[in-house]
N, C-alpha and C positions, 0 to 999 in steps of 0.2 A: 281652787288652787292654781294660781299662774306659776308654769314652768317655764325660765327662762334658759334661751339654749346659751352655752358657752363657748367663746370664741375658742375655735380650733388654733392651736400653735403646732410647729413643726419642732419634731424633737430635741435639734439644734438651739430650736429659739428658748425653751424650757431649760434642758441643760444650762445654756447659758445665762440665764436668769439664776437657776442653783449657784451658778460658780461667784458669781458678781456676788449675792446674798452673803456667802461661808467669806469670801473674799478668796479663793482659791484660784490658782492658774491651773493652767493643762496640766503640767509639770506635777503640782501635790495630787489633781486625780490620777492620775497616771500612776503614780507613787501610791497613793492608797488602795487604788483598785489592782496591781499587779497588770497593768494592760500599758502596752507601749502609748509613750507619747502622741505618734503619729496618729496611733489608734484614733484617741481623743480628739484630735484635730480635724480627725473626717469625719466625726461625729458632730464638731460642731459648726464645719462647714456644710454642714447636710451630705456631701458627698459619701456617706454610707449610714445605713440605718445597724444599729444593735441590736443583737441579738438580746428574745429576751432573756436570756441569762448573765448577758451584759447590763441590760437594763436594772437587774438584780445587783447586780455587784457596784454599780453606779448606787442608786438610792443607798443602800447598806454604807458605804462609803461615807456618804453625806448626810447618814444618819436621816431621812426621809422615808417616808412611807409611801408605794406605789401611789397612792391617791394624787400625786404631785404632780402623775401622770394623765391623769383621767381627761384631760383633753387633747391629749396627744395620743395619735394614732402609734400603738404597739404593737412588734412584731409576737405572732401567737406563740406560745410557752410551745418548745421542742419534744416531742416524743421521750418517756424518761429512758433514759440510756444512750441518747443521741445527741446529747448538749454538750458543747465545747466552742472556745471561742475561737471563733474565724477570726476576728480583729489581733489575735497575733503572730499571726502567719506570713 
């Protein structure tokens, strides 16, 4: 069996692939996911990573399955009772 590895993308670069795909701007995730525009914007600038309960609210949104992720490094799931989004603060 040959396993072939797969090219690591940065979360920014994934996202952005979703949004080109759906045809979506910042503006309707932002709108679907309840997270400020700005949010979205340092998300796709790389300048901040998601949390993963961001990361949840993002896929759900865009109708995706975490698997979309699988080569993108995710931040580890928060302790249950300790999850809230810092991206709109």
């Amino acid at each position: 069996m040959i396993v072939m590895k797969q090219k690591t993308i940065t979360f920014a670069q994934r996202l952005q692939e979703l949004l080109d795909e759906k045809d979506w701007s910042n503006y309707r995730l932002a709108k679907e996911t309840c997270l400020h525009k700005q949010a979205i914007g340092r998300y796709l600038s790389g300048e901040n990573d998601p949390t993963f309960a961001v990361v949840l609210k993002i896929a759900r949104a865009l109708n995706v399955s975490l698997a979309v992720f699988d080569n993108v490094t995710l931040p580890k799931p928060e302790p249950k009772g300790q999850s809230h989004d810092r991206s709109t603060s």
